[in-house]
Wavefront OBJ file of the C-alpha trace (Angstrom):
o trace
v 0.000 0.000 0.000
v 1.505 2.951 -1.123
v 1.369 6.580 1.381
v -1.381 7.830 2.610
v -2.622 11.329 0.860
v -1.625 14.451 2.139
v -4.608 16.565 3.595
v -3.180 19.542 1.538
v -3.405 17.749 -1.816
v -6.429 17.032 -4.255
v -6.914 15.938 -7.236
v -4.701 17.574 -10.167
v -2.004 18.267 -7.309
v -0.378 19.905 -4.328
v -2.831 22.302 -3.095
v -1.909 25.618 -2.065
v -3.388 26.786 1.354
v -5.011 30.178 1.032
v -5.828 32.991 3.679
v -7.935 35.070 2.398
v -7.970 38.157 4.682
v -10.157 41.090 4.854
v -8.614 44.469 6.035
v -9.222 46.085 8.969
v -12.281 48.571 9.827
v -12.072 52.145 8.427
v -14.235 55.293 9.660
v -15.712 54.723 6.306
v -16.380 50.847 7.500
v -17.752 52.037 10.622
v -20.295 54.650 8.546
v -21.198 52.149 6.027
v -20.272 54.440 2.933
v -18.346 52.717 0.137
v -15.298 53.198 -0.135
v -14.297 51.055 -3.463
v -11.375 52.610 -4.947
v -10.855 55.490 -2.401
v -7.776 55.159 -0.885
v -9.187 54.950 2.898
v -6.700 54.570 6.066
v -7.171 51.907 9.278
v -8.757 53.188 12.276
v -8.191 52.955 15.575
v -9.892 49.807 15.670
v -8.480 48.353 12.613
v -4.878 48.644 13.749
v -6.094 47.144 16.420
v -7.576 44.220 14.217
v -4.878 44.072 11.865
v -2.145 42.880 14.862
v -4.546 40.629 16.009
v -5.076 38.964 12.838
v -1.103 39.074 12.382
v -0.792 37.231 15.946
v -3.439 34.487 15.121
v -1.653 33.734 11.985
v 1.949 33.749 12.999
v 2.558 29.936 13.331
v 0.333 29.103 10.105
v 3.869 28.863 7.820
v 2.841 31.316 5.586
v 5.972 31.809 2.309
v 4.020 34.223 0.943
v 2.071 37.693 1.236
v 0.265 39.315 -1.902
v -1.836 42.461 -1.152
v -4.603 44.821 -2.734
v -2.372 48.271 -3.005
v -5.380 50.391 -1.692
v -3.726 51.925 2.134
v -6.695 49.908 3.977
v -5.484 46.363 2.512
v -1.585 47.284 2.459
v -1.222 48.598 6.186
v -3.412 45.097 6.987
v -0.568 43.190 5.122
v 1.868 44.877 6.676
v 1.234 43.862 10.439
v 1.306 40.248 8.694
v 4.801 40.679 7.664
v 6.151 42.161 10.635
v 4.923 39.139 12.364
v 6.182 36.482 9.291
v 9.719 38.209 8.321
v 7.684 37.832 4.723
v 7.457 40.784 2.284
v 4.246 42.544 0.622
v 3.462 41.646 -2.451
v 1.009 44.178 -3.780
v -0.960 43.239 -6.759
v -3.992 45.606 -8.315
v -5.670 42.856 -9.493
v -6.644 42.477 -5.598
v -8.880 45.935 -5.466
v -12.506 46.306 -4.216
v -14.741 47.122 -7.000
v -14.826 50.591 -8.612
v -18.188 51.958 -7.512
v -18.286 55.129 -9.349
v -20.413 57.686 -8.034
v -21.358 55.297 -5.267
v -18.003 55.728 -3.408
v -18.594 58.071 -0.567
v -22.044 57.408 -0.197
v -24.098 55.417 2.921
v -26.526 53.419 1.649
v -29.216 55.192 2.429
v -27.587 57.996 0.255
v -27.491 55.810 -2.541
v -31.042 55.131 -2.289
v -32.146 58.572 -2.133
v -29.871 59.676 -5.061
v -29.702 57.182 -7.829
v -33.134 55.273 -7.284
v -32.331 53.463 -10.393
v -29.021 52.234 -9.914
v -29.518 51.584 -6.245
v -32.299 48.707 -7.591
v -29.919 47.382 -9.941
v -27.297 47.024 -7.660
v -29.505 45.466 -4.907
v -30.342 42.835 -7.909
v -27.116 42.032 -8.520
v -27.158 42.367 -12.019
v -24.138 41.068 -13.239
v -23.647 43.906 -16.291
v -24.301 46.862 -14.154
v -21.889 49.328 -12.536
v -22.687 52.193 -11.159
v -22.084 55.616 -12.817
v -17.948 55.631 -13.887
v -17.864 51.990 -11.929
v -16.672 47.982 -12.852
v -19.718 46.270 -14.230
v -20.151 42.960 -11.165
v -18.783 40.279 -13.859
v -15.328 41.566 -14.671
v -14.920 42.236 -10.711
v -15.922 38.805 -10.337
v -13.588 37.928 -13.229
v -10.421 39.458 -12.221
v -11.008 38.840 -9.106
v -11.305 34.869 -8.840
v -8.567 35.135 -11.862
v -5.947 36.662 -9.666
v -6.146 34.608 -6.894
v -6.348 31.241 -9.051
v -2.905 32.789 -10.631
v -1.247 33.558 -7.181
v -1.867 30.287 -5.565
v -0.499 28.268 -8.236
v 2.644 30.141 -7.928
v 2.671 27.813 -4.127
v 1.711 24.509 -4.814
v 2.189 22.675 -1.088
v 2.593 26.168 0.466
v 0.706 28.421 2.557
v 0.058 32.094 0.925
v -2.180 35.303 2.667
v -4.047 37.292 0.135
v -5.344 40.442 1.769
v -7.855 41.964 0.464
v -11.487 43.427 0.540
v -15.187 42.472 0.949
v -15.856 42.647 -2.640
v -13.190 40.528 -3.806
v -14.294 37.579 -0.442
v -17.451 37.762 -1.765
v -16.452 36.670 -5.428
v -14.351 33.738 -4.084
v -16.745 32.128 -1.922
v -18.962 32.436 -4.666
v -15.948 30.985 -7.005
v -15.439 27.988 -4.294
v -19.417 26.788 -3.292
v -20.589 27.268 -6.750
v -23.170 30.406 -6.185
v -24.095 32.513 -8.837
v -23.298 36.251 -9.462
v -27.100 37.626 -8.728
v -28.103 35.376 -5.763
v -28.466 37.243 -2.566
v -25.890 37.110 -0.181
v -25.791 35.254 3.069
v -22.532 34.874 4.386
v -20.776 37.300 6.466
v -17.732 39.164 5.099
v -16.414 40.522 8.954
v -12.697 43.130 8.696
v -9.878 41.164 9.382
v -11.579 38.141 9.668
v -10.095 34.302 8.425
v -11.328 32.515 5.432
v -9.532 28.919 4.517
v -9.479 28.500 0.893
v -7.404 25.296 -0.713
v -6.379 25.187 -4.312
v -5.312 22.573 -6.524
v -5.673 21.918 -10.053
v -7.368 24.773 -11.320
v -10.040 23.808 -8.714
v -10.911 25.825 -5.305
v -12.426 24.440 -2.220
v -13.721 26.383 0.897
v -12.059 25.168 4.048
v -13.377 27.649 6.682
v -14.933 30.810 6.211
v -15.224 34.441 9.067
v -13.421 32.943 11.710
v -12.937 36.128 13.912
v -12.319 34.669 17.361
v -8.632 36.434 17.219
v -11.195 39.935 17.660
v -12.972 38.617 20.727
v -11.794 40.278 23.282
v -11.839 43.635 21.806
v -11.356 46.489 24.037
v -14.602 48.823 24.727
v -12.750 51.522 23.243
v -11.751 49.795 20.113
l 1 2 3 4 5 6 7 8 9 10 11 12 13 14 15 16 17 18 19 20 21 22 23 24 25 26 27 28 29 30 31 32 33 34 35 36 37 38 39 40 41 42 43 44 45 46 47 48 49 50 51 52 53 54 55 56 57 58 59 60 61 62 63 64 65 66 67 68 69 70 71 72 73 74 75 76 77 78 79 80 81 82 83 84 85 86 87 88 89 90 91 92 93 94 95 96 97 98 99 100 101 102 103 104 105 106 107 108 109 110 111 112 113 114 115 116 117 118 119 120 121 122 123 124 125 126 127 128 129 130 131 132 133 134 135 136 137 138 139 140 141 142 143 144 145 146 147 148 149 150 151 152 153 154 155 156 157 158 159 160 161 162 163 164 165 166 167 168 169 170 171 172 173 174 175 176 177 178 179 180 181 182 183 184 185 186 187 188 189 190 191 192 193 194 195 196 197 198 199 200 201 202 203 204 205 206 207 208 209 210 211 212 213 214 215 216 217 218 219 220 221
């Protein structure tokens, strides 16, 4: 009887062990406007998330750090390192989606502004973006693409892709299968831990919004 299979490898190959990381809260976070391409800072409370989330992943053997290059995702990324010894790799590929006009804007704002646009974006519609924004399919597209590219660079390594809600959203959609306009039901929590594996061309989810590294957060944070 030959060895018994590696838990890190599926069919097609080695599989690459992927962290997908959102960054830490913003003020923008906190006021629910969206921030998309608008180059938004940590807060208090997302410097505070980002070390945590560097601690809780210090042991995990990760060779490898690729990062959106929006400040919110990069300053996340960086905590990693300093924990790791492993350098930022920052790759555009990795950005929320543009949202146009939207960016700025609460929801509620976006209601009372664009009626329109606000319905269409509510449906998901897979064509739309809003006013100067990426239509929801070639997010979707680049997204998933980039990630698929970066973990086959590591086949039978660990890598930490930091990034933003947006881009989570495509790749659990990528991993379980769920189409572009169904309604989301998952949660997408800053700084949280999702556990993808890759192998083959293929992605499977492993563990998705583990945030019990933010637990004990202080009253002020």
């Amino acid at each position: 009887m030959g060895p018994a299979a590696s838990p890190h490898t599926l069919l097609g190959g080695e599989a690459t062990r992927v962290f997908a990381l959102r960054h830490g809260q913003t003020a923008w976070n906190a006021a629910q406007r969206i921030q998309g391409h608008t180059d938004e800072p940590l807060d208090d409370t997302g410097r505070w998330q980002a070390a945590r989330l560097a601690q809780a992943l210090a042991g995990e053997g990760i060779t490898a750090i690729y990062s959106s290059d929006l400040l919110r995702a990069h300053a996340t990324a960086l905590a990693l390192a300093a924990t790791t010894g492993v350098a930022v790799n920052t790759d555009l590929r990795l950005r929320e989606r543009a949202f146009g006009r939207f960016e700025g804007a609460t929801f509620t704002e976006i209601e009372q502004r664009w009626p329109d646009e606000a319905a269409r974006w509510r449906r998901r519609e897979p064509g739309f973006g809003p006013g100067g924004g990426e239509p929801l399919s070639a997010f979707y597209a680049r997204s998933v693409a980039a990630v698929a590219q970066l973990a086959a660079r590591h086949p039978g390594q660990a890598i930490a892709v930091v990034a933003h809600g947006g881009v989570l959203d495509c790749l659990y959609r990528a991993a379980l299968r769920i189409a572009l306009d169904a309604p989301r039901t998952w949660q997408l929590g800053n700084a949280s831990i999702n556990r993808l594996l890759y192998a083959g061309g293929a992605c499977t989810l492993v563990g998705w919004n583990d945030a019990a590294h933010l637990e004990d957060a202080p009253a002020a944070a």
